[in-house]
N, C-alpha and C positions, 0 to 999 in steps of 0.2 A: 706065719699067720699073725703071729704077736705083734710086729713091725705092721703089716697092713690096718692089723686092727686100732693100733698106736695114732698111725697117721689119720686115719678115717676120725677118732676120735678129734685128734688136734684140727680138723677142718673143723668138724662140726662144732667146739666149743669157739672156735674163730669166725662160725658164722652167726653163732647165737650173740657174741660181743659186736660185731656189725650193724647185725639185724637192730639190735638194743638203739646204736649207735646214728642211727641215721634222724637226723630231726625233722620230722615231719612238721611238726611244733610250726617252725621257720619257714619250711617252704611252701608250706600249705595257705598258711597265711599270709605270706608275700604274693601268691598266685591270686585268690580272694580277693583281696584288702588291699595287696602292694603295702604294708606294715610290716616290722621287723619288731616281734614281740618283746623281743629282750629289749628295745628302747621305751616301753612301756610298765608301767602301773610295779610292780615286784622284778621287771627285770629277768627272772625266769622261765625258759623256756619249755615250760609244761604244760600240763592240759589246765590248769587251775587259770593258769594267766591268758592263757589261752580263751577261757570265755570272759573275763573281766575286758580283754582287748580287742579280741574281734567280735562279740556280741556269739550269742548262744548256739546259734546253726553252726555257726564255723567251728566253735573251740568246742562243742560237745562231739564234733566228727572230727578233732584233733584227739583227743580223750579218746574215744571209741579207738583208733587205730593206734595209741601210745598202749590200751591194754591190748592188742591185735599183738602189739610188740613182743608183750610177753607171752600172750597163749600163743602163736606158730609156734614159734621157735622151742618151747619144750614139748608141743604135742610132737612136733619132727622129729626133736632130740629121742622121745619114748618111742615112737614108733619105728624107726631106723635102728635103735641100737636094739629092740626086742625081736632081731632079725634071728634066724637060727643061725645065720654067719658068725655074730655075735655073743649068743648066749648060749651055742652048743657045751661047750669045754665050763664055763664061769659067767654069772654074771655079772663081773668087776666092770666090765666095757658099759655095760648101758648104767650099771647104778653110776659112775663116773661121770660119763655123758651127762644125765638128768641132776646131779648133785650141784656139779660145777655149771651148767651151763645157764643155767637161770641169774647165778650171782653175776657170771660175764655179761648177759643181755644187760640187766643192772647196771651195772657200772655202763655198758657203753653209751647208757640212756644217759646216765649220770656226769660222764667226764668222756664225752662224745669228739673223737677226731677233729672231725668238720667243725665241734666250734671254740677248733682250741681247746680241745679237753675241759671245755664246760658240758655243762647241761643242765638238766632237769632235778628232782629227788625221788625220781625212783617208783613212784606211789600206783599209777596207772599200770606199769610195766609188772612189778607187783602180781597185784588184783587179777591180771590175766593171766600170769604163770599158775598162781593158787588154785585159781580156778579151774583149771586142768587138772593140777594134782589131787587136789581136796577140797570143792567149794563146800564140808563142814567148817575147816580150818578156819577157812575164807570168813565163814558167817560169825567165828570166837575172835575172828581180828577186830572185826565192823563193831562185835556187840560191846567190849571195852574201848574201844574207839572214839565210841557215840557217845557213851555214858562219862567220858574222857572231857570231851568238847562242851556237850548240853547241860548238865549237872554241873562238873566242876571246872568250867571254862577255862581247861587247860588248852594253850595254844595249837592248833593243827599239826604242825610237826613235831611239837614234842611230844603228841599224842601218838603219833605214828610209832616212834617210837617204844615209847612205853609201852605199847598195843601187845610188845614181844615176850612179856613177862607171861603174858595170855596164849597166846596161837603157838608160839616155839615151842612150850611142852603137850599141847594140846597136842598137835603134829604128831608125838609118837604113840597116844593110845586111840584117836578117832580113826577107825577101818571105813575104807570105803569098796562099792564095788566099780564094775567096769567106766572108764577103761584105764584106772589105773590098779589094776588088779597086777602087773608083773613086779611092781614096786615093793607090795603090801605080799606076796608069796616070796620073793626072791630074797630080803634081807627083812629078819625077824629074829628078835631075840628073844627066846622063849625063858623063862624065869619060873620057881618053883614047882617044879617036874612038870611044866606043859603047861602050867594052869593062868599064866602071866605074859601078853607080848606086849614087846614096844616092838613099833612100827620106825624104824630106825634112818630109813631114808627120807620117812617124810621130815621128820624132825632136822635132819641135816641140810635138807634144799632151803626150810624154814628157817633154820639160822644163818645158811648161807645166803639168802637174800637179804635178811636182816644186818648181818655184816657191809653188806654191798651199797646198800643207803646209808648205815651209819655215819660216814665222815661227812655228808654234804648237810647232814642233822645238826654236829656236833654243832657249830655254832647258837643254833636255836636251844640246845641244851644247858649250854655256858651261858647263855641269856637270862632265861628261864631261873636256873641256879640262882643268880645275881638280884634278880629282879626286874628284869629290864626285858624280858618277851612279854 
């Protein structure tokens, strides 16, 4: 059972890195437009450059399925491994599944096969996972986020970043209910005889996405530092 469960896991985090991995970005807008967005405005293949270069119909319906990206792939991942095949004995399989499998979709949006292990940062892909897991999370990322960009005009991706000093710990005390209710029962670390949880898986999917966008930031980071973003 441990072997079939093993394997079942390794497809599904191999299709959540796929799923991530496919540019819709590019081919969406080549069908449209006949335009190849990376020779365009930033170069990157994401939803942002996406409306700068095909105009707002196209790239906000590139953005819509870039976050499409991320919510399938973990609502499948949660509901498949919250099977009783799965979580009868433990459940190490589905918290596994849903930990790791968002950071894969990530990265595959990010450093995608097809284009040469480029891509996008991550940002869309994101916003849809969260969303599934915890759209409170979701609203403590946006609200330093915002305050990040509009106030004190720090750059969009270094704000992304920074956004993680906020949500990543928020992650483990905001309780939500359905349907991510197997998450928030299944791994919980109770603290002073009952009276204290952290919600422990949310917190690890949110640093584990966070990890997953990190290197395609960094540069904007070292910029930023220097003075030069």
């Amino acid at each position: 059972m441990a072997l079939i469960n093993i394997l079942w896991l390794i497809l599904g985090l191999l299709g959540s890195f796929l799923s991530g991995s496919i540019p819709y970005s590019v081919l969406i807008g080549r069908l449209a437009t006949g335009k190849d967005l990376r020779n365009f405005n930033i170069g990157n293949p994401g939803g942002f450059n996406a409306v700068m270069t095909y105009g707002l119909p196209v790239g906000l319906t590139v953005m819509f399925i870039d976050i499409l990206k991320g919510f399938v792939p973990i609502a499948l991942l949660d509901w498949i491994f919250s099977m009783d095949t799965f979580t009868l004995d433990s459940p190490i399989w589905h918290t596994l599944a849903v930990t790791i499998g968002p950071a894969l979709c990530i990265l595959g949006h990010n450093h995608s096969p097809f284009l040469k292990f480029k891509g996008g940062r991550g940002s869309a892909v994101f916003i849809g996972t969260l969303f599934w897991v915890n759209p409170l999370v979701l609203i403590v990322y946006f609200l330093p986020f915002g305050f990040m960009i509009g106030l004190f005009k720090v750059p969009t991706r270094v704000s992304t970043i920074l956004a993680a000093i906020f949500y990543v710990p928020a992650a483990m005390f905001l309780n939500f209910g359905p349907p991510w209710t197997s998450i928030v029962t299944d791994w919980q670390i109770v603290l002073f005889s009952g009276t204290f949880t952290l919600i422990m898986t949310q917190f690890f999917i949110a640093l584990g996405m966070w990890l997953a966008q990190l290197p395609r930031h960094i540069p904007s980071l070292i910029a930023a530092v220097k003075g030069e973003e």
